[in-house]
Each structure stands twice: as C-alpha cells, then as structure tokens.
C-alpha positions in Angstrom: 0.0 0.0 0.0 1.4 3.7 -0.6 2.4 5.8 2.3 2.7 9.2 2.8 6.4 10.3 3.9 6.8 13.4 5.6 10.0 14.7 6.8 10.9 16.9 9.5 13.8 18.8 10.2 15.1 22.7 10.5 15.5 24.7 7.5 19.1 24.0 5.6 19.4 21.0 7.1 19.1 19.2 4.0 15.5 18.0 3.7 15.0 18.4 0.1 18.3 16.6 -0.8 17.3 13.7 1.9 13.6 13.8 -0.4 15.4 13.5 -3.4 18.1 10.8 -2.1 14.8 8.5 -1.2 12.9 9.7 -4.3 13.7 7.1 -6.4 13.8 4.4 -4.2 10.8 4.7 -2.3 8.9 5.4 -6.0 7.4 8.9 -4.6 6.5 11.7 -5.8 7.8 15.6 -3.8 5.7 17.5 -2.4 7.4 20.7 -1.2 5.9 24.3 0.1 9.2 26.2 -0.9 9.0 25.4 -4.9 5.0 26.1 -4.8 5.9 29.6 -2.8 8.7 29.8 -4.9 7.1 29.0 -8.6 3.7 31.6 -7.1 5.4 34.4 -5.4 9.4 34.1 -5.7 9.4 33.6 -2.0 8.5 37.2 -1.0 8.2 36.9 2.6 5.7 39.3 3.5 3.6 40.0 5.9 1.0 36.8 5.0 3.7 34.6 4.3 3.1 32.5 6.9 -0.5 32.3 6.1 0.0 31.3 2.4 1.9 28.7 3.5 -0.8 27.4 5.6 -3.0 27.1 2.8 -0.2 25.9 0.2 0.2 22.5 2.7 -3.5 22.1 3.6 -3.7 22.1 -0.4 -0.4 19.8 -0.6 -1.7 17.5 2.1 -5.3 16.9 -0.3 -2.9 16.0 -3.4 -1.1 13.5 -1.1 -3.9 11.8 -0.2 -6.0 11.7 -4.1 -2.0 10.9 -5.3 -1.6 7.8 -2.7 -5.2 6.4 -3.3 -3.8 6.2 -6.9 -0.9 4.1 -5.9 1.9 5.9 -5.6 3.9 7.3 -2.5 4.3 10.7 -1.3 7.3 12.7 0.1 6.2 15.9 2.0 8.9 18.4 2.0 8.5 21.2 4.7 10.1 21.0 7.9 6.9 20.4 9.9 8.8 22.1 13.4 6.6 21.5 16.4 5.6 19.3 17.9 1.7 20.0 17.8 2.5 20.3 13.8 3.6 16.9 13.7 0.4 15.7 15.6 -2.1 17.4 13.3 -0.6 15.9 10.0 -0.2 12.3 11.7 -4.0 12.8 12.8 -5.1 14.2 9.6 -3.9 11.3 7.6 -5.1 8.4 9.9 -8.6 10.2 9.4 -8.0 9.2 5.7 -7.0 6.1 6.5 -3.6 6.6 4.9 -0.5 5.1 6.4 2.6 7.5 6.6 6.1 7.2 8.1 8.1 10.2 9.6 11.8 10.6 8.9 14.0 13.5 10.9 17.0 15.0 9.4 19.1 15.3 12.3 22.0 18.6 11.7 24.0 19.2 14.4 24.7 22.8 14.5 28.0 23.0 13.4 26.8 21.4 10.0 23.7 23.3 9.9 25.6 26.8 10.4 27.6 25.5 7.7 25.1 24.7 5.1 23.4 28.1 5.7 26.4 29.9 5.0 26.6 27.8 1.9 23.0 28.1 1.0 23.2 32.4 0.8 26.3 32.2 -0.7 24.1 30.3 -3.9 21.3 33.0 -3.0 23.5 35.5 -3.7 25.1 34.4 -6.7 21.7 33.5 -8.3 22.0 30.0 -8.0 19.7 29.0 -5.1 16.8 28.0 -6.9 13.3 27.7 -5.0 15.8 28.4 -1.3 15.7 30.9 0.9 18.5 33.2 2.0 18.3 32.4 6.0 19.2 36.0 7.3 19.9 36.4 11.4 15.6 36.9 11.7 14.9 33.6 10.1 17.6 31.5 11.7 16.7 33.0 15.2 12.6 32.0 14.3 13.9 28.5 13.3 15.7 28.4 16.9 12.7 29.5 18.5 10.2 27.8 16.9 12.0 24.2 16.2 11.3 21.7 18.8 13.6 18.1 18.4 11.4 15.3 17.9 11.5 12.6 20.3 12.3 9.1 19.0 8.7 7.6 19.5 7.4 10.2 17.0 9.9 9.3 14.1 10.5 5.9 11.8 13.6 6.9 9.9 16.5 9.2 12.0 19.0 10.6 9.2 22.0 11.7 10.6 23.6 14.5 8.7 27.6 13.9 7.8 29.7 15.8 6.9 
C-alpha cells in the first residue's frame, strides 16, 4: 500500500536533498511548500507569508492523499517544526486512512551553520533555486520555533555527515 512520507527537520538541514536521495527508491512523488511559494510568489516573505503557506500545505496534504489512493507514495517536503505540527498531520492522515512514516534529518549545529552559509552564498550568486536566504531573523525563528522530535514520533533518524 502507498504511504505518505513526511519529513521533519530545521530549515538547511538538507531536507530536500534527503527527499530527493529517497525519491527514487521509495517510488514517490515531492511535495514541497518552498518550490510552490517559490514557482507563485518568488518567495516574498511578507507580511502573510506564513498564512500562504498554511493554505499551500492544507492544499499539498489533499494531493497527497488523491496521489496515494492512486498508488503511488508521497514525500512531503517542509520541515513540519513543532511538535503540535507533527500531531495534526499524523491525525489528519489516519482520518483518511492513509499510512505514513516520519523521517528526521538530524544537523547538528556546526553542520547546519555550515550549510546556511553555503545556501546564501548560492542566493546571492543567483544559483539557489526555489531556497531561501536564511538572514539572522529567520535562523533566530527557526531556533525558537523548532522543537527536536522525540524518537517515538519518528520511523527513519538521518544523521547528517559531513
């Protein structure tokens, strides 16, 4: 049976290449909020920013489930940092009686301080695609907003190496 994936971590820590790493091998299809924000509104982070993105998943989340009563698994692409998060998409698919599995990219912060540096050094030069430049304001939300999943919550734990 198909399976919704959905993987957690902080910005930069390398979700999207984790997504694509499994792509192929778990047969699924990406769902991410950063290229839809990115493809609509070229990731102007306004005032209702926040509340776009709301909307973009609750419309990603009803595309994963018509895309894995069709047969074919689901990778969802954005972060999901709290707790309480977490809980509302694990309840929201058992209520369509559709399995999913959770994975964690797991950065320590070293590594993570790293790949933002990298990251707006591609902003910058034009090359950072559907990304975000993570300025001082965003990393500090991401610190104060990101809360570590406990094992019990997760199926796969990726350890970042570097």
């Amino acid at each position: 049976m198909s399976k919704v994936i959905l993987i957690c971590g902080k910005i930069a820590s390398g979700k999207t290449y984790y997504a694509n790493m499994i792509k192929e091998k778990e047969n699924a299809i990406i769902l991410s909020t950063d290229e839809v924000t990115y493809d609509l509104i070229d990731n102007e982070q306004g005032e209702f920013y926040d509340q776009f993105c709301v909307r973009v998943n609750k419309y990603l989340n009803k595309k994963a489930v018509e895309i894995v009563k069709a047969g074919c698994n689901v990778i969802l692409d954005w972060g999901f940092w709290t707790k309480e998060n977490r809980k509302k998409e694990t309840e929201y698919f058992k209520s369509k009686g559709i399995d999913i599995e959770w994975h964690y990219v797991d950065i320590d912060d070293d590594t993570w301080n790293k790949n933002i540096d990298e990251r707006n050094k591609k902003m910058e030069s034009g090359q950072g695609g559907c990304d975000f430049y993570v300025n001082e304001g965003l990393k500090n939300k991401v610190i104060s907003l990101f809360e570590e999943p406990s094992k019990d919550e997760i199926d796969v734990w990726y350890k970042v190496e570097r």
